[in-house]
VEXKOL-235597 format. One line per 3 residues: number of its first residue (from 1); for each residue x, y, z of N, C-alpha, C, O. Coordinates in steps of 0.1 Angstrom, whole numbers, padded with zeros to 4 digits. Layout:
% VEXKOL-235597
NUM	X:Y:Z:X:Y:Z:X:Y:Z:X:Y:Z | ...
//
This chain:
% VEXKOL-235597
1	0968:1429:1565:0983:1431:1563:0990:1427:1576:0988:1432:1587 | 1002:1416:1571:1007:1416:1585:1026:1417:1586:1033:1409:1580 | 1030:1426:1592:1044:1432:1593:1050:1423:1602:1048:1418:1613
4	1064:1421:1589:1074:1407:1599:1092:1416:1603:1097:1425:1596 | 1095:1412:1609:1112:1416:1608:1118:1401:1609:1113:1392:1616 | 1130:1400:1600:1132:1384:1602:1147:1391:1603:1150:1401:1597
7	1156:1385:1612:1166:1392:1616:1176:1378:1624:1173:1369:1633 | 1189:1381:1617:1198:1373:1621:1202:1376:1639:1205:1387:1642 | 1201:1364:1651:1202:1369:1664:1215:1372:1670:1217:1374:1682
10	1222:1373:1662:1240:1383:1669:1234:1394:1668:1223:1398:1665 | 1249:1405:1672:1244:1416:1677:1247:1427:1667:1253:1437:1670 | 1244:1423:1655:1243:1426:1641:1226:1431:1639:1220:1442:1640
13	1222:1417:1637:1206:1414:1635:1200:1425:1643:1194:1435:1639 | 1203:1421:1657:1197:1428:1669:1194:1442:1671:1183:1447:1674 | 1211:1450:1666:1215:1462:1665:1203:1470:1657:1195:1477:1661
16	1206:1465:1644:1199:1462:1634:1186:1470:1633:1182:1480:1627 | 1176:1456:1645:1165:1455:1644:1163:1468:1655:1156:1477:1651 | 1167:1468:1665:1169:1481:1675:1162:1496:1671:1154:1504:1675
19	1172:1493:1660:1170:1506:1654:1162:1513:1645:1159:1524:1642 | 1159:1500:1640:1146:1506:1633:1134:1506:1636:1125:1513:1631 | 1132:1494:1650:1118:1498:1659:1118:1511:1667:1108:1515:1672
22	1129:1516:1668:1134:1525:1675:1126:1537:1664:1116:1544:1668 | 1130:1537:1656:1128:1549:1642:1109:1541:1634:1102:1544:1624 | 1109:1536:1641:1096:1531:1634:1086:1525:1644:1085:1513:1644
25	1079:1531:1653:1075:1529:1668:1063:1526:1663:1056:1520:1671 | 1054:1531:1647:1042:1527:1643:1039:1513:1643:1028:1508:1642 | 1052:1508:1643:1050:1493:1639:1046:1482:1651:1040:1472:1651
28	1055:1490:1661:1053:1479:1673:1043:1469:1679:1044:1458:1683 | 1030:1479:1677:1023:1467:1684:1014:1456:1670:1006:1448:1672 | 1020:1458:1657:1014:1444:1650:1027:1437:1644:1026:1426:1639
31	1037:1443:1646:1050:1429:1641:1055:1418:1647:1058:1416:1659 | 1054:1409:1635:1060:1397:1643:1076:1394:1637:1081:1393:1627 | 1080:1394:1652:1098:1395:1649:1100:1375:1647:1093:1366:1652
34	1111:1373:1639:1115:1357:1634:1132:1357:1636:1140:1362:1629 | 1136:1350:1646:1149:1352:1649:1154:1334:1654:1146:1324:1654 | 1165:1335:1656:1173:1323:1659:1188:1320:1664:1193:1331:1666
37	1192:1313:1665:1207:1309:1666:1211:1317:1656:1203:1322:1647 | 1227:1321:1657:1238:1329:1648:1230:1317:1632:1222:1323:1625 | 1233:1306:1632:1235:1300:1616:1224:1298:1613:1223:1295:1601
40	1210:1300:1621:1196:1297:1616:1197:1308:1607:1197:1318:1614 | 1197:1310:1594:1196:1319:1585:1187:1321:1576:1186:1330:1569 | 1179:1307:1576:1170:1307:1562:1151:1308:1576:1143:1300:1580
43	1154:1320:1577:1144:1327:1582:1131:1326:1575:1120:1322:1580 | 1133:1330:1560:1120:1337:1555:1110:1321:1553:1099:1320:1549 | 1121:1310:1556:1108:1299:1553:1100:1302:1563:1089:1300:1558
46	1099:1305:1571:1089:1303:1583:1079:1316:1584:1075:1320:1595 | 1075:1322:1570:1069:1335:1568:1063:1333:1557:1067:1335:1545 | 1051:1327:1562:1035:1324:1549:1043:1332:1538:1052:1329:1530
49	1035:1349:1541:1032:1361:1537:1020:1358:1523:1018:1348:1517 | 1015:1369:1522:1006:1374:1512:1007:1386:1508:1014:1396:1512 | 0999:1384:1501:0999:1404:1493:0991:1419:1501:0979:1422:1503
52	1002:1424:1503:1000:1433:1516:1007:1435:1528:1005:1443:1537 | 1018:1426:1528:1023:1420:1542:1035:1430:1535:1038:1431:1523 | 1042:1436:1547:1054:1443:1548:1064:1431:1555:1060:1425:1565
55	1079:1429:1547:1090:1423:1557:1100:1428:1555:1104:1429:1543 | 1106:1432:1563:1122:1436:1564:1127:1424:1569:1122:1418:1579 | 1140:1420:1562:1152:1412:1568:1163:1417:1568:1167:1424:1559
58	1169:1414:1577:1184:1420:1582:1194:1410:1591:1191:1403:1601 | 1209:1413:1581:1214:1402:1585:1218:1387:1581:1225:1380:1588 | 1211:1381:1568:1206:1368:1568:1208:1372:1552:1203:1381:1545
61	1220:1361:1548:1223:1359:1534:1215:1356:1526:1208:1345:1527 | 1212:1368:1510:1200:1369:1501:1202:1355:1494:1194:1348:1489 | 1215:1353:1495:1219:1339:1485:1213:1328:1489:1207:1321:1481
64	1213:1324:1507:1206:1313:1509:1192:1314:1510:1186:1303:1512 | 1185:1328:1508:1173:1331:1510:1165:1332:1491:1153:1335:1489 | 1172:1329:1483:1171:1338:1470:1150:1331:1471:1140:1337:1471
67	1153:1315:1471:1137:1312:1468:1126:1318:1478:1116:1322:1472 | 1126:1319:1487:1113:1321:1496:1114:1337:1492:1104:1344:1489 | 1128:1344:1493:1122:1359:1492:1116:1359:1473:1112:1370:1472
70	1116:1351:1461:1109:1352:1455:1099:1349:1456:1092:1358:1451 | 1093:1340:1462:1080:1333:1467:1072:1347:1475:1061:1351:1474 | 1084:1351:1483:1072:1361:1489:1069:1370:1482:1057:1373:1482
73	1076:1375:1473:1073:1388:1462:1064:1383:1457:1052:1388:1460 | 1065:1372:1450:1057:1369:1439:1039:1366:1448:1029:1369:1442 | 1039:1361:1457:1031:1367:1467:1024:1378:1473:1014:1377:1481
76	1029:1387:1469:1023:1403:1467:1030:1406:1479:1023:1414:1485 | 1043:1403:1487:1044:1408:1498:1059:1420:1492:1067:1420:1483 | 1055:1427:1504:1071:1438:1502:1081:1436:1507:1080:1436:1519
79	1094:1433:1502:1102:1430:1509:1117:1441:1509:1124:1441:1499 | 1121:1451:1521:1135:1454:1528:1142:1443:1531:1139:1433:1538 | 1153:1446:1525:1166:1435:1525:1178:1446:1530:1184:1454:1524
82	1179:1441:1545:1193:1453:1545:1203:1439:1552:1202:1433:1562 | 1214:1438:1541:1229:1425:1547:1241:1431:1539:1242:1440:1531 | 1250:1421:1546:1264:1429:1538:1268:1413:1536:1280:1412:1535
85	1264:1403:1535:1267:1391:1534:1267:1387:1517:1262:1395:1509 | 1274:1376:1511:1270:1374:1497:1255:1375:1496:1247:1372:1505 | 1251:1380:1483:1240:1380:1482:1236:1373:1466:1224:1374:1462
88	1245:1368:1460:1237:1364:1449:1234:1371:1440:1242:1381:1438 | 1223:1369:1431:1215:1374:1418:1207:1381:1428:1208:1376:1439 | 1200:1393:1428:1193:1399:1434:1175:1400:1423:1175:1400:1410
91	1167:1401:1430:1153:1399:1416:1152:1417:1414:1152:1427:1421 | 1150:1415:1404:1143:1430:1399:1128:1431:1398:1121:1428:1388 | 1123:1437:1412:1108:1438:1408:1104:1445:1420:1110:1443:1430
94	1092:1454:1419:1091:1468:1425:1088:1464:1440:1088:1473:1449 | 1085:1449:1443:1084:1446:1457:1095:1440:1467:1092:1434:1477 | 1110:1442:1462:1120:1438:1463:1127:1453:1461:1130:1459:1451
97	1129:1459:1478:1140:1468:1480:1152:1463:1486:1150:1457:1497 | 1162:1465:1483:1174:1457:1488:1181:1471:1491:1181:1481:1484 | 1188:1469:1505:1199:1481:1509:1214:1465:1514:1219:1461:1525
100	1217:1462:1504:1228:1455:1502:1243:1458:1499:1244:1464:1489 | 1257:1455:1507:1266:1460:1504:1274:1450:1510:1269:1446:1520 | 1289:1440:1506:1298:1433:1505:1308:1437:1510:1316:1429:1514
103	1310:1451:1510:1324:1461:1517:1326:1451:1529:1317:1444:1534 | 1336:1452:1530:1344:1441:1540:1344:1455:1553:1351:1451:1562 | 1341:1465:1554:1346:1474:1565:1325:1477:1566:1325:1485:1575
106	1315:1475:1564:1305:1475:1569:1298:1464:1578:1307:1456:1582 | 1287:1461:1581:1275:1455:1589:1266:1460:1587:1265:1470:1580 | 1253:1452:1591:1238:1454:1585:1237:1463:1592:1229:1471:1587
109	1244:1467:1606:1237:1477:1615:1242:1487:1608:1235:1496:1608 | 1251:1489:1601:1261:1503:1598:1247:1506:1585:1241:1517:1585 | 1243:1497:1575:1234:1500:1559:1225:1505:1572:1228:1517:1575
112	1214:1499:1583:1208:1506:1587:1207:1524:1589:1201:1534:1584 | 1217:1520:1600:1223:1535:1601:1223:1548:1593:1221:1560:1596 | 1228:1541:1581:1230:1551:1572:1213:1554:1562:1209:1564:1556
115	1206:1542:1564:1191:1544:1560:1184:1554:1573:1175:1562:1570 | 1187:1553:1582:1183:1561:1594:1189:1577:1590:1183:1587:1591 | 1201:1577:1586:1205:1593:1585:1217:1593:1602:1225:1602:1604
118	1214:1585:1611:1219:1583:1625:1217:1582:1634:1224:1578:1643 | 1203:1586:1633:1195:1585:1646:1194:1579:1655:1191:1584:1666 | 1198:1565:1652:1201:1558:1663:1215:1550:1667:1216:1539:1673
121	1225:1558:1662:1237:1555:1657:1250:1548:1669:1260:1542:1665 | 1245:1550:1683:1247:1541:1693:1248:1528:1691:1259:1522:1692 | 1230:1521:1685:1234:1508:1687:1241:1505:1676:1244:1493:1677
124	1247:1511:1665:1245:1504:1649:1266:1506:1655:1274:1500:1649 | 1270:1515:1667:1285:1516:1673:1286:1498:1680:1296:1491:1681 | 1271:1496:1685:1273:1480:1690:1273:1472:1684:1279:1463:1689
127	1271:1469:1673:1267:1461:1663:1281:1463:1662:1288:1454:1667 | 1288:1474:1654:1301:1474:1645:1314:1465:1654:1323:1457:1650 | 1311:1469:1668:1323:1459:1676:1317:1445:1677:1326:1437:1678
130	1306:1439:1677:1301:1430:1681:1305:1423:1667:1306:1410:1667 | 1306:1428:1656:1307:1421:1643:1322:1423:1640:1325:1425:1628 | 1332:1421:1651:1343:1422:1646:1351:1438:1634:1356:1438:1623
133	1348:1448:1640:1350:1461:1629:1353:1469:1640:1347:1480:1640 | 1363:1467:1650:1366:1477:1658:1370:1490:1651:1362:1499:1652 | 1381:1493:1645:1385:1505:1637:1375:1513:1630:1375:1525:1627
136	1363:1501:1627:1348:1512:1623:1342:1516:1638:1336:1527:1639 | 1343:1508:1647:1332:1511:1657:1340:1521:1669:1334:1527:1678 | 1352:1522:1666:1360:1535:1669:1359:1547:1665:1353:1555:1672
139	1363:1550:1657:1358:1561:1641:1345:1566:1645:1343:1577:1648 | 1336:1556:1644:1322:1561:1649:1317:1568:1660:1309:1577:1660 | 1325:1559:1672:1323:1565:1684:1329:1581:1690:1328:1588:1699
142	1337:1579:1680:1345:1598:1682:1340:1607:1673:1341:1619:1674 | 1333:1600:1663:1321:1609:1658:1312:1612:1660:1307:1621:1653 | 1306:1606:1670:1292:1615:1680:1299:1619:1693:1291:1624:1701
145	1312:1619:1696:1315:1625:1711:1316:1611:1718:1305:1609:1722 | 1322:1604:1721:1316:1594:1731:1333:1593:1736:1342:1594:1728 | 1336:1591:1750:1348:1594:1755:1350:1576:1752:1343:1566:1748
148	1364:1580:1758:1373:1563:1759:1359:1551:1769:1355:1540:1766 | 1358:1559:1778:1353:1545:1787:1336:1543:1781:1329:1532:1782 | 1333:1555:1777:1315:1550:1770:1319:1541:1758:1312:1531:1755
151	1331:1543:1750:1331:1533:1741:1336:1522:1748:1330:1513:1742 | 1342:1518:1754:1347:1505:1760:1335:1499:1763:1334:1487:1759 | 1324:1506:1771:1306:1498:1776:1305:1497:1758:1315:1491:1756
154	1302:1498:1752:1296:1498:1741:1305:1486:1733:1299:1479:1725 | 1318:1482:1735:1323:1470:1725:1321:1459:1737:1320:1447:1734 | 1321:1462:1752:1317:1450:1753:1304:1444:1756:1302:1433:1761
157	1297:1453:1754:1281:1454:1753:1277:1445:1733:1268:1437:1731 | 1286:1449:1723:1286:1440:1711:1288:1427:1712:1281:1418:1708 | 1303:1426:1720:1308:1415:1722:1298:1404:1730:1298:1392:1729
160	1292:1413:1737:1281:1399:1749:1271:1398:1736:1265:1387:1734 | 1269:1405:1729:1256:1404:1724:1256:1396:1712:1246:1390:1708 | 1267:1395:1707:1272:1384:1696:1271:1373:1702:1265:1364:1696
163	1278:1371:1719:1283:1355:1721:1274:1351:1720:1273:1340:1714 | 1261:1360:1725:1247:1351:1725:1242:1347:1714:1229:1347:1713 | 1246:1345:1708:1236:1342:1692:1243:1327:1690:1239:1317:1684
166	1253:1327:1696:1262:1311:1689:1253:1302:1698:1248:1306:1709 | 1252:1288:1690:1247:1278:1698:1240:1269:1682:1238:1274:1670 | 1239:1255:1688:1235:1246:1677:1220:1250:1681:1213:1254:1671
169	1212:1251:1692:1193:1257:1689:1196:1264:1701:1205:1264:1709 | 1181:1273:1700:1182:1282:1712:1186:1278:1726:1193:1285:1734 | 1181:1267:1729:1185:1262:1742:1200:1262:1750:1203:1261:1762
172	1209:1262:1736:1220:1263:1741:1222:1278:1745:1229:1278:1755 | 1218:1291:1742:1215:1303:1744:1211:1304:1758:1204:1296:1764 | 1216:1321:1766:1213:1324:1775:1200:1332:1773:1193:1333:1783
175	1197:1339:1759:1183:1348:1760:1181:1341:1744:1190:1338:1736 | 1170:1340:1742:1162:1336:1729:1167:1350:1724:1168:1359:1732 | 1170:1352:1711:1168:1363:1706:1157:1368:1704:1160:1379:1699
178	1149:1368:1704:1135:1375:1702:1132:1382:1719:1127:1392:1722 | 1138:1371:1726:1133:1380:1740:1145:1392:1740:1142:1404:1741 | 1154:1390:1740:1168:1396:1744:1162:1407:1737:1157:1416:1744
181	1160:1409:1721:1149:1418:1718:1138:1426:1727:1135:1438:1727 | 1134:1419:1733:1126:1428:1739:1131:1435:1747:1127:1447:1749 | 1144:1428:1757:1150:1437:1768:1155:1449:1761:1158:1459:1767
184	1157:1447:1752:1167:1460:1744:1156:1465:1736:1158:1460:1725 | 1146:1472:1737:1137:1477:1732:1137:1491:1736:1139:1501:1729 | 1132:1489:1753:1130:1500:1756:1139:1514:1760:1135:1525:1764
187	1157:1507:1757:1164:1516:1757:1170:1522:1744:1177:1514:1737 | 1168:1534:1741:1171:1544:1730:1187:1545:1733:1194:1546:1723 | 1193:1545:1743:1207:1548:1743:1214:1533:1752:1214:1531:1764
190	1221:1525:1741:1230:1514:1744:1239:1516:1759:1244:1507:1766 | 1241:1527:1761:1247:1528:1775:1240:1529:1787:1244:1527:1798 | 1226:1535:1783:1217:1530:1795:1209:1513:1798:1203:1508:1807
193	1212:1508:1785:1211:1494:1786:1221:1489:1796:1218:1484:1807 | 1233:1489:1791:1246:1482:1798:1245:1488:1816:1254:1485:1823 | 1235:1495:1822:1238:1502:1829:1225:1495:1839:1226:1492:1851
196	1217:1495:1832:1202:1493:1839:1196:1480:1837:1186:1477:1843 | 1200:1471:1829:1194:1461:1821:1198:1446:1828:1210:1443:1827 | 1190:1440:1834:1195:1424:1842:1204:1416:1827:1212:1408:1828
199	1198:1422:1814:1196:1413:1806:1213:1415:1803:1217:1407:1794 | 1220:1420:1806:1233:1429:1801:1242:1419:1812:1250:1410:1807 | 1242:1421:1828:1242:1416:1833:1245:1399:1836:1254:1393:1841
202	1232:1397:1831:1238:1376:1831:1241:1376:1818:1238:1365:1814 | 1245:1384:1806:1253:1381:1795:1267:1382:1800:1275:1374:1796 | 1271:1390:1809:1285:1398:1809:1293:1386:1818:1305:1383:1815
205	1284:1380:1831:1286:1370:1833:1289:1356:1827:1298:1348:1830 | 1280:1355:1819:1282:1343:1813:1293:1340:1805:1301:1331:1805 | 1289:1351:1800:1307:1352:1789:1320:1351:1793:1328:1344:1787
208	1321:1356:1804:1338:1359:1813:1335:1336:1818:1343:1327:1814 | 1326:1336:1823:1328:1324:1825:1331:1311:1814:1339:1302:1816 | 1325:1313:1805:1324:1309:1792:1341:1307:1783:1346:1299:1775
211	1345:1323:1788:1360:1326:1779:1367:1318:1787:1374:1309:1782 | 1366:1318:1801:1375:1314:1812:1382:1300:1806:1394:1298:1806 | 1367:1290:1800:1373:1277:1798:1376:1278:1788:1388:1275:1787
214	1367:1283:1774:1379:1282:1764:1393:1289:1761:1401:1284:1753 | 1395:1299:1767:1410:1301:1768:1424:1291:1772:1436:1294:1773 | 1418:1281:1773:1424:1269:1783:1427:1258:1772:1433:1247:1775
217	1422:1261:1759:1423:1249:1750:1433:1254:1740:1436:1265:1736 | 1438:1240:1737:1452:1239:1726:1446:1237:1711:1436:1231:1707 | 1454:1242:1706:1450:1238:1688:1448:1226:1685:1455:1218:1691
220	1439:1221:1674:1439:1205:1673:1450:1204:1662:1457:1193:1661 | 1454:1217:1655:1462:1214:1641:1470:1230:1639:1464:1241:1641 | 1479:1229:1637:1484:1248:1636:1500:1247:1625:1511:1244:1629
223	1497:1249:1616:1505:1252:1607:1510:1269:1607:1502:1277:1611 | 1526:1273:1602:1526:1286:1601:1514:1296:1592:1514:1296:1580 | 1509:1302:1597:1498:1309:1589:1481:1304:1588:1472:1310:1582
226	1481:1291:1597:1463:1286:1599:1466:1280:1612:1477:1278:1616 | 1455:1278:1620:1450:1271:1625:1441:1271:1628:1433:1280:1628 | 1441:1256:1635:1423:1248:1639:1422:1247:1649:1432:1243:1655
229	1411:1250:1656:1407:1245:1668:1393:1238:1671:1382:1243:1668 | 1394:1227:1676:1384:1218:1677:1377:1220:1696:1385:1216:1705 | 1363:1226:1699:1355:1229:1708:1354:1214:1711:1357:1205:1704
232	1350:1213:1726:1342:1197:1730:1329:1202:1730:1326:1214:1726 | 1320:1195:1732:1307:1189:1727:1300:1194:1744:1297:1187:1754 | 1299:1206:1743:1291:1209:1756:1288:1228:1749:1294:1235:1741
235	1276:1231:1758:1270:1242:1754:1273:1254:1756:1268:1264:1751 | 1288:1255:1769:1294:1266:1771:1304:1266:1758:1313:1275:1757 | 1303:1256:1749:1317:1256:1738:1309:1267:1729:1311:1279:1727
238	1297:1257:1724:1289:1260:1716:1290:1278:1711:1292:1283:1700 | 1287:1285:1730:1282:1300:1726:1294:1308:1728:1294:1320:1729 | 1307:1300:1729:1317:1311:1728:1323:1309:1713:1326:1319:1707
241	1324:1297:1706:1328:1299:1695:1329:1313:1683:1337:1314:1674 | 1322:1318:1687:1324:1331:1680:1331:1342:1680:1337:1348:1670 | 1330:1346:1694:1339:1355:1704:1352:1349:1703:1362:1356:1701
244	1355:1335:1703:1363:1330:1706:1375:1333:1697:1386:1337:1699 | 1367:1327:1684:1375:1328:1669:1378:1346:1668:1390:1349:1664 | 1369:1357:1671:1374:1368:1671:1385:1372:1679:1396:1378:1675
247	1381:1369:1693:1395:1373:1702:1410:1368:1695:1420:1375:1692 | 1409:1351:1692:1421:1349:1684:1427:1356:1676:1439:1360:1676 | 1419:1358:1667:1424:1374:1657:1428:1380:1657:1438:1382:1650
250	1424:1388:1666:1432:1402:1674:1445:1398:1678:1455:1405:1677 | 1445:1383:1684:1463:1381:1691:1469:1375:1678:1481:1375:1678 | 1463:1370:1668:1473:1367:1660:1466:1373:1644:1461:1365:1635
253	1467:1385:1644:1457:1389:1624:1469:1385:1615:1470:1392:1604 | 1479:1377:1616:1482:1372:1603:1482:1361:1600:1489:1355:1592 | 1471:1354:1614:1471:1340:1608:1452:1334:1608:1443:1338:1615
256	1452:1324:1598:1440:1319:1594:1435:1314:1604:1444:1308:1610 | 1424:1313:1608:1420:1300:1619:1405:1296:1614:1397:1301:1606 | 1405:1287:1620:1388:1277:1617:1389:1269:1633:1397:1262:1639
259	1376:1273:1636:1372:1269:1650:1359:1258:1648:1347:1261:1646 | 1365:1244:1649:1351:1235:1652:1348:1231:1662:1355:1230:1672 | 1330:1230:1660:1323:1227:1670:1313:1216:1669:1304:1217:1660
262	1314:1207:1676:1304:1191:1672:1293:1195:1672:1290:1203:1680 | 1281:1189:1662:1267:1190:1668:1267:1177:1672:1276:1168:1672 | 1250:1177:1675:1245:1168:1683:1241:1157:1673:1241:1145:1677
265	1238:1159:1661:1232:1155:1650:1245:1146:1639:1244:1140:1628 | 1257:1149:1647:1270:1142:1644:1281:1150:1632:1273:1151:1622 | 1292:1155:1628:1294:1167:1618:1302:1178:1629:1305:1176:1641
268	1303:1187:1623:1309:1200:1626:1298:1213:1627:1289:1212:1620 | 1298:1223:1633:1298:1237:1623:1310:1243:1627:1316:1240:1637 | 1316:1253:1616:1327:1255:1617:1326:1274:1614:1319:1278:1604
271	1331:1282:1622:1333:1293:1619:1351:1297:1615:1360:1293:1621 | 1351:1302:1607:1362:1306:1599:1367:1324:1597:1360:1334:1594 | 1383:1322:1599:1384:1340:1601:1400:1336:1593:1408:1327:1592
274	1398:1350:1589:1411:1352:1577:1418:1364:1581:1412:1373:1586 | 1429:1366:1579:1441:1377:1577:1434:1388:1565:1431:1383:1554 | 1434:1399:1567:1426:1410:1561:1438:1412:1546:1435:1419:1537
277	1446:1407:1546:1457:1406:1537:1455:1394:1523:1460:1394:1512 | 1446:1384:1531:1445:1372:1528:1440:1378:1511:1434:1389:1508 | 1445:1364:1500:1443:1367:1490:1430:1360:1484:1424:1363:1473
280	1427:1349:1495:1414:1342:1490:1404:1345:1509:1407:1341:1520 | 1393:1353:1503:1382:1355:1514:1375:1343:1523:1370:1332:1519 | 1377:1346:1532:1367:1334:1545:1353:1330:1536:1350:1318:1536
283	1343:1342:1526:1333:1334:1523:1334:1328:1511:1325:1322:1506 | 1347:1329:1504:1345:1320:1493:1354:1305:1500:1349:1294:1498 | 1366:1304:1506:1368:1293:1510:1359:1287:1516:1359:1275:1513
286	1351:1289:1524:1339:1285:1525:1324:1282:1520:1315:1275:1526 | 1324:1288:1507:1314:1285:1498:1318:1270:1491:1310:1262:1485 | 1330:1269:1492:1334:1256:1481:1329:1244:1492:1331:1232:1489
289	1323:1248:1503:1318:1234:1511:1296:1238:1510:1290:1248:1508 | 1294:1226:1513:1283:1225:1512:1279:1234:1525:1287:1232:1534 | 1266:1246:1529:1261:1249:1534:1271:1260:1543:1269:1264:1554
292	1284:1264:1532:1293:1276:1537:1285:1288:1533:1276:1289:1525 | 1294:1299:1543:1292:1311:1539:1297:1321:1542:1308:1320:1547 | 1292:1334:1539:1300:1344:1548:1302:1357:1540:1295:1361:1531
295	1312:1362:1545:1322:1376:1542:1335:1373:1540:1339:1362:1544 | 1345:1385:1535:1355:1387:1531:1363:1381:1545:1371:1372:1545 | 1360:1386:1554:1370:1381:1571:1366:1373:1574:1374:1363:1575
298	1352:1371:1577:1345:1363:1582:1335:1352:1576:1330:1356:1566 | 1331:1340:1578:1327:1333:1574:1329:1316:1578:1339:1312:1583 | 1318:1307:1575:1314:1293:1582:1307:1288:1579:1299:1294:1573
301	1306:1271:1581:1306:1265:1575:1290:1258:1588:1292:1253:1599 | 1276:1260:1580:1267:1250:1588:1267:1236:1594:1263:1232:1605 | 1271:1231:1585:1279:1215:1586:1284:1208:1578:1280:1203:1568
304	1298:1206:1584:1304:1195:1582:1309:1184:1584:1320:1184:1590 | 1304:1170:1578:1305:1161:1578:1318:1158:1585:1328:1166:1584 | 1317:1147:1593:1330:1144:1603:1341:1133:1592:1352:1129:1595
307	1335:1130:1582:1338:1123:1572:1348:1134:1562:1357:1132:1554 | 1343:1145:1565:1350:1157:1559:1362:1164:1565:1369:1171:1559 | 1364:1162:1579:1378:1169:1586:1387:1168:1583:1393:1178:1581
310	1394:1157:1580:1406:1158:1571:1407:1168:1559:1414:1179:1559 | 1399:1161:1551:1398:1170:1539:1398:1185:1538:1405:1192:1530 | 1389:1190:1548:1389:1205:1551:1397:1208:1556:1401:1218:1552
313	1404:1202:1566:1417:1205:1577:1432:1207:1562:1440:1217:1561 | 1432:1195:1553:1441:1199:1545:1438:1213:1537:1447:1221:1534 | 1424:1213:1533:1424:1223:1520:1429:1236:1530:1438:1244:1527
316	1420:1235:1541:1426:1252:1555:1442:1253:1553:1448:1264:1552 | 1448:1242:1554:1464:1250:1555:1469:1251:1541:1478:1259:1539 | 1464:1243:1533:1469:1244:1519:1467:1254:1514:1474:1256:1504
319	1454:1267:1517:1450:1279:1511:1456:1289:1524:1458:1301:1521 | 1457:1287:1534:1462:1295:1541:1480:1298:1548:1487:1308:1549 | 1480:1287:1549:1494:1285:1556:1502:1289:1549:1500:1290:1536
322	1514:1291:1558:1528:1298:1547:1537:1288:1544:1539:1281:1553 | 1543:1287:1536:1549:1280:1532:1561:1278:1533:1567:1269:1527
//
């Protein structure tokens, strides 16, 4: 029998995963953890499995996963599914447990959490700011006691731990997610991470430098109510895109934006954020393109064709902008 965690590498996934090795310490020394870049999401290809084999995934859309997680069932393997992402047709069959939820005000770390009972309810406070849910990761944090400035370590302890997941392959990354994993293992309380951890450290760095340049860039396209921004083709663009598109939010939540970023392979990926008002969701304007996805706020697009920017650039303000 062999035990997998397949877990999306923002600080969702992470949080996530934290906490249930955290709450499940039997496991540690035979699991094998499967992680990646923010959009590597179709995880479970890369997991034989057989009958006997335990896998939990977290974080990583059941929709783009529906065939391999049938393949594994039908495989005799068990599968935990804890996401808040679209999820599709879900299989009905006794080896397929799903802790699935679409609420636009959750995260996988929060379903965790609440499968925990709380126990580890710190990181699932990192996860909620790192995933864009400040007003949840508030709420929360005055519900175990935690004063003004322990919550401040703790959103921007989410915030570093998200930027790290953005990137076209790991290399663009400051920690593999699987290692960053490891640094964040052996701390049970996210504030003695931020406190003691090198790994915390050249994140917190990297970031401030990282924001520094993209704060510096102009919209490629900005209609009342949308705009676009187009990243250059270098790997500090790469890993702030995320942060990046969030911070914008906050200075402007009633307007749409879509932030592109070139691969190397020629195309876009495109992350996409919406006004909480908005009457059509980030993951469905985003499903109408090939290899979109997402949530109600949030949501993006794996690639798109450079042959496609126009087209996308019109349908963004034509569904978003005000008129």
């Amino acid at each position: 029998m062999s035990c997998y965690y397949a877990f999306n590498g923002d600080a969702d996934g992470l949080c996530a995963l934290q906490q249930l090795r955290l709450a499940e310490p039997q496991l540690l020394q035979q699991v094998t953890l499967v992680s990646g870049v923010k959009r590597d999401i179709k995880l479970l290809q890369r997991i034989d499995g057989m009958a006997g084999d335990d896998i939990t995934v977290l974080d990583i859309s059941h929709d783009q996963n529906r065939a391999d997680v049938l393949r594994l069932i039908e495989a005799g393997a068990s599968l935990r599914y804890f996401d808040h992402h679209h999820a599709g047709e879900l299989p009905q069959h006794p080896g397929f447990l799903p802790y699935i939820e679409e609420a636009a005000d959750v995260c996988t770390s929060i379903l965790v959490d609440r499968y925990l009972g709380g126990s580890h309810r710190g990181w699932a406070i990192v996860a909620a700011f790192g995933d864009s849910l400040p007003d949840v990761a508030n709420a929360m944090a005055r519900s175990v006691g935690l004063d003004p400035h322990q919550t401040s370590i703790l959103q921007r302890l989410g915030i570093y731990l998200n930027y790290n997941a953005y990137g076209e392959t790991v290399a663009d990354l400051h920690f593999d997610p699987v290692d960053l994993a490891g640094s964040m293992l052996p701390f049970t309380d996210p504030l003695s991470f931020a406190a003691h951890s090198e790994a915390y450290a050249r994140l917190a760095a990297g970031y401030e430098e990282d924001m520094c340049q993209a704060r510096r860039l102009a919209p490629l396209r900005q209609v009342p109510g949308a705009m676009l921004m187009c990243l250059p083709d270098e790997a500090w663009a790469r890993r702030a895109i995320g942060v990046f598109a969030n911070e914008l939010m906050l200075a402007q939540p009633d307007c749409a934006l879509s932030i592109l970023s070139p691969k190397s392979c020629g195309g876009f990926t495109v992350s996409v954020r919406v006004p909480a008002h908005s009457l059509v969701g980030a993951a469905e304007f985003c499903r109408a393109f090939d290899t979109g996805g997402g949530r109600k706020l949030a949501g993006g697009i794996n690639h798109l064709p450079e042959s496609d920017l126009d087209h996308f650039a019109g349908r963004f303000e034509a569904c978003f902008g005000k008129a």
